[in-house]
Residue frames as qw, qx, qy, qz and C-alpha x, y, z in Angstrom:
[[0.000, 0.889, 0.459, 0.000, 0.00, 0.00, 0.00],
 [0.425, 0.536, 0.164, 0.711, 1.25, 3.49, -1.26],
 [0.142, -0.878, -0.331, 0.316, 1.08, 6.44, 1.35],
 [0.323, 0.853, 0.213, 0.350, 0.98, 9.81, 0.03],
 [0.496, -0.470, -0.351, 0.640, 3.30, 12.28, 1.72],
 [0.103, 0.975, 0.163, 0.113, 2.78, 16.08, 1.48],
 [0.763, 0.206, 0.114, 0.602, 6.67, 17.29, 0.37],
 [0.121, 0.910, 0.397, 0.005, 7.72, 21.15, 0.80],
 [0.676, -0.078, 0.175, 0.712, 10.29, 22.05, -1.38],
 [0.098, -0.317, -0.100, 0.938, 10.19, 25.92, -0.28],
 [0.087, 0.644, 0.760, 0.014, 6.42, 26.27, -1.50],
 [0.022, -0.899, -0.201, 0.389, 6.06, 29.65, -0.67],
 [0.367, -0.571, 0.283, 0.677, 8.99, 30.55, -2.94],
 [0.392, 0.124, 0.775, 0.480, 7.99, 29.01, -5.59],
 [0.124, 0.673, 0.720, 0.114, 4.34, 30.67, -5.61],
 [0.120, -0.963, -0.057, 0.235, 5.20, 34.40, -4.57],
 [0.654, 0.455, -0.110, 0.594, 7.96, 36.12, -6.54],
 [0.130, -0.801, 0.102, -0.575, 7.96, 38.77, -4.40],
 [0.866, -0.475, 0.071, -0.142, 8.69, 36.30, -1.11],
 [0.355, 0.773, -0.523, 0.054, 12.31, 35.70, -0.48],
 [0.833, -0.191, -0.510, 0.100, 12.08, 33.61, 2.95],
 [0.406, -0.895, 0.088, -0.160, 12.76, 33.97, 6.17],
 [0.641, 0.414, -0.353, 0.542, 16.31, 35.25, 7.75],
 [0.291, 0.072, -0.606, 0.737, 17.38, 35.32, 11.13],
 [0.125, 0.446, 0.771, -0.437, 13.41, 35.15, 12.51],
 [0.190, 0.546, 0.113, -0.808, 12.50, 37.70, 9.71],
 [0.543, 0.321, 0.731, 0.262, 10.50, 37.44, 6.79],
 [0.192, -0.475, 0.252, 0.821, 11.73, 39.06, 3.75],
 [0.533, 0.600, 0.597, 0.007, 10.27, 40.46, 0.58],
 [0.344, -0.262, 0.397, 0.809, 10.81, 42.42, -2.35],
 [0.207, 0.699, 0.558, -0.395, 9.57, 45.28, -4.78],
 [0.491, 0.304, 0.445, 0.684, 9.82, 47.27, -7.52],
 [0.017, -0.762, -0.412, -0.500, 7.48, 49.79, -6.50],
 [0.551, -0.238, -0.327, 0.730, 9.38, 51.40, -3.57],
 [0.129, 0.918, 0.371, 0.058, 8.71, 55.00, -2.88],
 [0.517, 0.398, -0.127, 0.747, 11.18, 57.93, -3.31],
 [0.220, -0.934, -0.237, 0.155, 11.57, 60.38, -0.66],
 [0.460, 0.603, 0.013, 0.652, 12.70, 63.53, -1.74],
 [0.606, -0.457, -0.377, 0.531, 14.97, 65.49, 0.86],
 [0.149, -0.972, -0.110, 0.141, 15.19, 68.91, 1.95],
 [0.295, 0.909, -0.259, 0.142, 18.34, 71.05, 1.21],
 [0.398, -0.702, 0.576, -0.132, 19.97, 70.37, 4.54],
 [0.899, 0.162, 0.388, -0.122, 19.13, 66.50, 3.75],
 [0.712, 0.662, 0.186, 0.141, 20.68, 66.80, 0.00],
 [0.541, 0.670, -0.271, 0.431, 23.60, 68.62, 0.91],
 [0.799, -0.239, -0.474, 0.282, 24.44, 66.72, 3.71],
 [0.201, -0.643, 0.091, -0.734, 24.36, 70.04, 5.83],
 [0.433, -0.315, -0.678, 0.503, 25.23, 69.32, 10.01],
 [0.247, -0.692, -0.207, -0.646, 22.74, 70.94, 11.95],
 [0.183, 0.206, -0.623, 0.732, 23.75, 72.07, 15.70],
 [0.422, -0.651, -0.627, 0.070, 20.98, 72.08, 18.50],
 [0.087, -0.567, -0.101, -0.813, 19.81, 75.61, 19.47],
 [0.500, -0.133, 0.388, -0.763, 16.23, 74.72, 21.87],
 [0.107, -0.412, -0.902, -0.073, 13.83, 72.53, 22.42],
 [0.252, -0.455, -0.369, -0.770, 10.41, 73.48, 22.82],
 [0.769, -0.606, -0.050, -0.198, 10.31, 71.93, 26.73],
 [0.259, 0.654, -0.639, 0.311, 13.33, 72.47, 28.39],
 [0.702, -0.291, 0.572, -0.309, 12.18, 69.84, 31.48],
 [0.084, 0.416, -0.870, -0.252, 12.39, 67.23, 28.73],
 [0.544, 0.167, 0.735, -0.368, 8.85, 65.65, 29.12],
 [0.665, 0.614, 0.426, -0.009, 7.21, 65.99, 25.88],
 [0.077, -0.635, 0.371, 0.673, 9.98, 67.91, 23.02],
 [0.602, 0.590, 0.538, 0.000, 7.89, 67.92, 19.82],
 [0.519, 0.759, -0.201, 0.337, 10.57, 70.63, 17.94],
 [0.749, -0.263, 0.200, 0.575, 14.03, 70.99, 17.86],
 [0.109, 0.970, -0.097, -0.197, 15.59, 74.79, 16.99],
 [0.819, -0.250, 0.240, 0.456, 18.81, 74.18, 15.14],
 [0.037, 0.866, -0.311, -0.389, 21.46, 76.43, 13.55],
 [0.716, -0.208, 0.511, 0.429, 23.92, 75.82, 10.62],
 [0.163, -0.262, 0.512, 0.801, 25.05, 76.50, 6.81],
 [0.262, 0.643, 0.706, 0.140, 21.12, 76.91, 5.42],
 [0.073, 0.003, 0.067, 0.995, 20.82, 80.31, 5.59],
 [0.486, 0.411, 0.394, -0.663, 17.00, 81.18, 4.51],
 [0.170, 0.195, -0.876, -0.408, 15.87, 78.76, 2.67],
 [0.748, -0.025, -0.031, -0.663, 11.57, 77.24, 1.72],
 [0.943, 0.013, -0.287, -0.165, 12.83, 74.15, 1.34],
 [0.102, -0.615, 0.699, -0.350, 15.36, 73.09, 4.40],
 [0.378, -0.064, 0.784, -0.488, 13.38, 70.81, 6.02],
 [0.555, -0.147, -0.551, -0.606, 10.73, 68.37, 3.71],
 [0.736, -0.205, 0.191, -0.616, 8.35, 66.57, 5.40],
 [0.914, -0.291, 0.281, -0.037, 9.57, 62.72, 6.65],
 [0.304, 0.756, -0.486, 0.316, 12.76, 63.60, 6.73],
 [0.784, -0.492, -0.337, 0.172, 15.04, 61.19, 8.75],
 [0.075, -0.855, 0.289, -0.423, 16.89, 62.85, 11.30],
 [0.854, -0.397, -0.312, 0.128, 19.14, 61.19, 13.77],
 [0.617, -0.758, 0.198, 0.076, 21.62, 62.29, 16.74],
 [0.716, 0.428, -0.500, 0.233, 25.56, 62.07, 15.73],
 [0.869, -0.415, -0.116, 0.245, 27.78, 60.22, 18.11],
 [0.648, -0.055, -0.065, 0.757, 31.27, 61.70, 19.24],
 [0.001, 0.936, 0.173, 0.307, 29.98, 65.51, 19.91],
 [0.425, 0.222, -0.504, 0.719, 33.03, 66.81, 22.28],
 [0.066, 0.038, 0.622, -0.779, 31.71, 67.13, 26.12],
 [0.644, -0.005, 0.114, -0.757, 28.24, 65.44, 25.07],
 [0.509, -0.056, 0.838, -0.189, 27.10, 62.36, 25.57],
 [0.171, -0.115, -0.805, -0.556, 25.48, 59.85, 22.59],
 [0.538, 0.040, 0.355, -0.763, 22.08, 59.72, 22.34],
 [0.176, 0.000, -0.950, -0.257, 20.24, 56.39, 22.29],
 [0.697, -0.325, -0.098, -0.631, 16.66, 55.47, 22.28],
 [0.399, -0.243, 0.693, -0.548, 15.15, 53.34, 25.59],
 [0.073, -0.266, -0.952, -0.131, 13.71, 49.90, 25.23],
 [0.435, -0.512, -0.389, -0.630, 9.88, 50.19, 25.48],
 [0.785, -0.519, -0.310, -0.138, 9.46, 48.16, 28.30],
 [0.812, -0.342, -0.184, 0.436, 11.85, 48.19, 31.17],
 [0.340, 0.911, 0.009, 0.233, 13.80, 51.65, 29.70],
 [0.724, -0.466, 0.239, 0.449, 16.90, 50.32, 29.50],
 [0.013, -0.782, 0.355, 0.512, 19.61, 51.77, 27.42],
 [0.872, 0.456, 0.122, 0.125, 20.28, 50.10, 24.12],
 [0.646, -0.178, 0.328, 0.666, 24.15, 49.65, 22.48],
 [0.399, 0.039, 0.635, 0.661, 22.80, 50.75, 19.02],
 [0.106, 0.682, 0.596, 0.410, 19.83, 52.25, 18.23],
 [0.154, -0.010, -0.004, 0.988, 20.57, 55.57, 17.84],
 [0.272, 0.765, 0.402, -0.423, 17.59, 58.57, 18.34],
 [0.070, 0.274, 0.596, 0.752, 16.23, 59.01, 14.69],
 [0.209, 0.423, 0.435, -0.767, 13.67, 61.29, 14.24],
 [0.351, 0.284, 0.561, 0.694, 11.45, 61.83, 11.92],
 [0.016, -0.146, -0.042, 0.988, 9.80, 65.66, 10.33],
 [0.289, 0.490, 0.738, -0.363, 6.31, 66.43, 10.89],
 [0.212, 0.904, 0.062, -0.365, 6.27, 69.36, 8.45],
 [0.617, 0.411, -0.009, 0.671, 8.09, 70.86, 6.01],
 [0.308, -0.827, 0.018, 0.470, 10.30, 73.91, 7.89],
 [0.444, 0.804, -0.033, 0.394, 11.79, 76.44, 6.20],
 [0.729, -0.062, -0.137, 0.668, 14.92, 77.89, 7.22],
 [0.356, 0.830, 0.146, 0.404, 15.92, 81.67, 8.18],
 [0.059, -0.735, 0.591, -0.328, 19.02, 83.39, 8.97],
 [0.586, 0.342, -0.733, 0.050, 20.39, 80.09, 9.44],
 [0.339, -0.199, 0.641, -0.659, 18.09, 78.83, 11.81],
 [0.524, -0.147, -0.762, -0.352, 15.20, 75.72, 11.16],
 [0.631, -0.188, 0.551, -0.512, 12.50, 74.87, 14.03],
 [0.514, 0.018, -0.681, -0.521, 11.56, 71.11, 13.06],
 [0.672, -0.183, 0.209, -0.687, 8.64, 69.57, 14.08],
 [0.038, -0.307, 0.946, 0.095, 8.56, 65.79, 15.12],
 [0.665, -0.238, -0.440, -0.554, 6.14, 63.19, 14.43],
 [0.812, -0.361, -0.444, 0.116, 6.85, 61.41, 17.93],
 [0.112, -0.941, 0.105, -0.302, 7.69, 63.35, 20.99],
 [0.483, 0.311, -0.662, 0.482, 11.53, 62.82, 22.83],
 [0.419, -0.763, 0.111, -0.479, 11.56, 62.54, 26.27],
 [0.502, 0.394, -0.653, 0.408, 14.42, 62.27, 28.92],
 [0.143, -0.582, 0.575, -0.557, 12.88, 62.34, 31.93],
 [0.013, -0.342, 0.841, -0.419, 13.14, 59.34, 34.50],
 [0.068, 0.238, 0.791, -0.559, 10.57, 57.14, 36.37],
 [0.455, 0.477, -0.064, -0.750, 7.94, 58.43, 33.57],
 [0.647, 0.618, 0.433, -0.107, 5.97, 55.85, 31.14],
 [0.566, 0.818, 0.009, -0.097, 7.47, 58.22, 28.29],
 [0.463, -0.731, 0.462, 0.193, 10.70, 58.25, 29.17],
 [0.951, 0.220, 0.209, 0.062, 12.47, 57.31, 25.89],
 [0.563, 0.606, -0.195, 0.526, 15.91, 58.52, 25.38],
 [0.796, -0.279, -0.247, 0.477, 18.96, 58.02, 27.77],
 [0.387, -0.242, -0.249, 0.854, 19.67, 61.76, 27.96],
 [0.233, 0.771, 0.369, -0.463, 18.42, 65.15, 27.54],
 [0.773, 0.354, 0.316, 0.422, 18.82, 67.05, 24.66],
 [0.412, -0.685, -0.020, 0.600, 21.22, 69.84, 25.05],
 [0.354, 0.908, -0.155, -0.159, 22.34, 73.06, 22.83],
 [0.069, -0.637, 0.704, 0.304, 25.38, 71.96, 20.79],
 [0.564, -0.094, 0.820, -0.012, 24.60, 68.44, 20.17],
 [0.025, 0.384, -0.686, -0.617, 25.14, 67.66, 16.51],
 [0.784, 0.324, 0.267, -0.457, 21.79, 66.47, 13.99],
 [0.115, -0.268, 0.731, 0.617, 22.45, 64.74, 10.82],
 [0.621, 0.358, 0.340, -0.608, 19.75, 64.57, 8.30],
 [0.676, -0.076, 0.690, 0.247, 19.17, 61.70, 5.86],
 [0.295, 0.294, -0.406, -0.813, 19.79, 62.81, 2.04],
 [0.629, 0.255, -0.216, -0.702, 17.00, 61.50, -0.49],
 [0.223, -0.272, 0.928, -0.126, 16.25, 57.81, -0.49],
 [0.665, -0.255, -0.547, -0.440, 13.80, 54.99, -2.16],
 [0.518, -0.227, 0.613, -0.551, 11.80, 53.94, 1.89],
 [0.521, 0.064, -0.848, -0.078, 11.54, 50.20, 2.49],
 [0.228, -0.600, 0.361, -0.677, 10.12, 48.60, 5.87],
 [0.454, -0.036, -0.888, -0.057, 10.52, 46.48, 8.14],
 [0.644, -0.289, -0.416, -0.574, 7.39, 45.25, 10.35],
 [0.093, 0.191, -0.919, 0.333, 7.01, 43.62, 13.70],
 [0.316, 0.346, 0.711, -0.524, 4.13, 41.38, 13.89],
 [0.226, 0.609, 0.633, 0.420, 1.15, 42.82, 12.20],
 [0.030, -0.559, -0.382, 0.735, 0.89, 46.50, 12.85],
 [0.055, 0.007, -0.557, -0.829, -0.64, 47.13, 9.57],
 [0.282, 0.514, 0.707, -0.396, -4.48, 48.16, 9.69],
 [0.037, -0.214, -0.742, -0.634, -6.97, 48.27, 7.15],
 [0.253, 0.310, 0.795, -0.456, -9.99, 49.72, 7.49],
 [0.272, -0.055, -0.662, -0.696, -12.61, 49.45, 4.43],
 [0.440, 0.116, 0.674, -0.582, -16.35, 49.25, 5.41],
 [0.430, 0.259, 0.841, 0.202, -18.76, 47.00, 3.61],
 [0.032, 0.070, 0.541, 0.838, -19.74, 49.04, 0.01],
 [0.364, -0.551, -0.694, -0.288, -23.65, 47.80, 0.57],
 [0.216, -0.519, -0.631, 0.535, -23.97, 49.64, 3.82],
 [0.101, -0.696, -0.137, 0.697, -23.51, 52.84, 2.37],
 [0.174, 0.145, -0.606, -0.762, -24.04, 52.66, -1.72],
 [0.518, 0.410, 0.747, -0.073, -27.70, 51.58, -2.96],
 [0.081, -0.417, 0.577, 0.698, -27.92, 51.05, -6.20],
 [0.392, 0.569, 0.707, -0.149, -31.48, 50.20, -6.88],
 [0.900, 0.236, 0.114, -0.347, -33.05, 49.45, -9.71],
 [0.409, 0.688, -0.586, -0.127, -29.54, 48.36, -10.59],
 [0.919, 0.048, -0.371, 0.124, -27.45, 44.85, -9.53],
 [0.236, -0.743, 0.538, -0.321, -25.06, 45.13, -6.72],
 [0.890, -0.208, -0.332, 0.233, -22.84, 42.12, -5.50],
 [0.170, 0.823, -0.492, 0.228, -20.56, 42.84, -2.97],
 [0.939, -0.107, -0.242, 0.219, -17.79, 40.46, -1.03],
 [0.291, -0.851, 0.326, -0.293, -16.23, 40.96, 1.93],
 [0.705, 0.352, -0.606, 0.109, -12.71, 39.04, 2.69],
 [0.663, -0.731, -0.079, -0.142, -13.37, 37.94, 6.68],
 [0.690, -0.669, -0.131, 0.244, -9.80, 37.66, 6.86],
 [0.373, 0.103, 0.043, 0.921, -8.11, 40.62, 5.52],
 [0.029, -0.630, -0.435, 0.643, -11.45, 43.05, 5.60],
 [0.002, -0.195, 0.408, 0.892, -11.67, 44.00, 2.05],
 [0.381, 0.564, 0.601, -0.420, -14.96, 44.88, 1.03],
 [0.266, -0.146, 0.681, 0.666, -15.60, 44.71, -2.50],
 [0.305, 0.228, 0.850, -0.364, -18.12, 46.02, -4.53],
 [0.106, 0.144, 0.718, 0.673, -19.90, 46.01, -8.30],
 [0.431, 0.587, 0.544, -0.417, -22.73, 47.02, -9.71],
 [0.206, -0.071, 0.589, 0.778, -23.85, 47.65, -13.26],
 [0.346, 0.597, 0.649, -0.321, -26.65, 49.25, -14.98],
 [0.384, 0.488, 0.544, 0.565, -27.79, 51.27, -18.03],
 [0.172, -0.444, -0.066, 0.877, -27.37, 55.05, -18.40],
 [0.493, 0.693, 0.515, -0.104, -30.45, 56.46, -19.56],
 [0.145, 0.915, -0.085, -0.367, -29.10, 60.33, -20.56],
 [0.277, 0.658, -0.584, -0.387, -26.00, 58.90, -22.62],
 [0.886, 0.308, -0.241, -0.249, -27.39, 55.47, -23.95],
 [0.517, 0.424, -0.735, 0.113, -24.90, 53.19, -22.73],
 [0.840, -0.517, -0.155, 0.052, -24.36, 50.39, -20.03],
 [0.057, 0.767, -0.537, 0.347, -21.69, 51.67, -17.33],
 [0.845, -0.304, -0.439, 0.012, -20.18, 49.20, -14.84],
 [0.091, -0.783, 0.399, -0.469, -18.44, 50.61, -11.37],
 [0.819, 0.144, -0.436, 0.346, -16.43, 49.56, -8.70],
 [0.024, 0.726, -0.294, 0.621, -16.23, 52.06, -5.98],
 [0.759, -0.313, -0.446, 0.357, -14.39, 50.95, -2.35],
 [0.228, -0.869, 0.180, -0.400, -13.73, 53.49, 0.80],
 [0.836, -0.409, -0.221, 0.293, -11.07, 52.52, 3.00],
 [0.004, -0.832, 0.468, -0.298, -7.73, 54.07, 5.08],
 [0.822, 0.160, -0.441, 0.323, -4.84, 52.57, 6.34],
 [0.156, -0.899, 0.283, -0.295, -2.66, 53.16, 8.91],
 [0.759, 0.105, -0.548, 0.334, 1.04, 51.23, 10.61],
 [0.712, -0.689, -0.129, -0.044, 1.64, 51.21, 14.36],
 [0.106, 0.886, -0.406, 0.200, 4.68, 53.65, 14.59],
 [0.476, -0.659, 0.538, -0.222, 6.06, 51.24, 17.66],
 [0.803, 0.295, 0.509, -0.101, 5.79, 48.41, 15.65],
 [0.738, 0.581, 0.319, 0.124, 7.61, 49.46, 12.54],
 [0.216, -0.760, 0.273, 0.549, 10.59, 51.39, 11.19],
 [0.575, 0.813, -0.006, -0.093, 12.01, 52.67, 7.82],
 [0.655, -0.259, 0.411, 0.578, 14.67, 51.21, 6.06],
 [0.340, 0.890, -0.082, -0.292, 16.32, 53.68, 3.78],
 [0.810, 0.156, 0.412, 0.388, 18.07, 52.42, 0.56],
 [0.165, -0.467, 0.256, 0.830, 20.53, 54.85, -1.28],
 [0.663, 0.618, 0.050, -0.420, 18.93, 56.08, -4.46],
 [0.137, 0.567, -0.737, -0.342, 22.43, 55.01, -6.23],
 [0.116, -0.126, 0.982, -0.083, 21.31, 51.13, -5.81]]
């Protein structure tokens, strides 16, 4: 008697082109359709920016950062999600490293990056930028995520122009797309729609016959928004050269 066995010679690899497999617990993919972010001045002409102010000098919530340097006055300094991150060797300052979530211990490596809420303009060689996640240094505080304050002198660097990749922990991608039929009727016409219970896409047709220009039309129309759990995700910049 013959038993069947079910064989699986890298399945997934075979069926997804886009699927590379998984490396060192991570599972990798690939794209063509990458997006470009396009960098501000400072960004593009790799332009060190010095620390000026914060906007909360206690260090609880610091949502901008005042910095000085070779911009002069300038509309485009700053673009919107710009990365930004902390350099390391400042003379008589300390590196600056982001806190584990839990426990807010110091990390070796993972430098404070930031990224720009706004676009800022520049004048008399000055830039306020605005963050999309607030810093904060003090102690014995829930927020508490970075291992020092952040002090005048201490040296930015901002990332020049880049195609953004990312990588994912978990699922913190969300989808939300309510069901077409709740909120389209499309009497006297057909309507099917189909909802996927486990992604949430809501899909949904109809067709009918336009009286005023004689013809038969056939639509498709879907509402939905997205959105990725900030803690849960980070941006891998690839050099445009590559």
């Amino acid at each position: 008697m013959l038993q069947e066995f079910a064989i699986n010679r890298n399945n997934e690899l075979s069926d997804y082109s886009w699927y590379k497999g998984n490396y060192n617990g991570c599972e990798w993919g690939k794209s063509k359709l990458l997006p470009i972010h396009t960098a501000g001045t400072a960004g593009t002409g790799a332009i060190e920016l010095t620390v000026v102010s914060t906007d909360d000098p206690t260090g609880v919530n610091v949502t901008q950062i005042t910095c000085s340097g070779s911009i002069g006055t300038d509309a485009n300094c700053i673009k919107k999600f710009d990365c930004l991150r902390f350099k390391d060797g400042v003379t008589n300052l300390p590196n600056m490293r982001y806190l584990t979530y839990h426990g807010h211990h110091e990390t070796q490596k993972n430098y404070v990056t930031m990224c720009a809420a706004a676009d800022a303009a520049s004048s008399g060689g000055s830039v306020t930028i605005t963050l999309t996640h607030p810093l904060c240094s003090v102690t014995g505080i829930a927020e508490n995520n970075i291992n020092h304050p952040i002090q005048a002198g201490m040296k930015i660097l901002v990332m020049p122009s880049h195609r953004v990749g990312v990588i994912m922990s978990g699922n913190p991608l969300y989808l939300a797309m309510p069901n077409p039929g709740e909120w389209i009727k499309t009497d006297p016409y057909h309507q099917s729609v189909v909802v996927d219970e486990e992604t949430g896409i809501s899909v949904c047709m109809y067709e009918g016959w336009s009286v005023d220009k004689g013809a038969r039309f056939t639509s498709m129309p879907m509402l939905y928004g997205t959105t990725i759990e900030p803690l849960n995700a980070m941006r891998i910049l690839i050099p445009l050269t590559q």
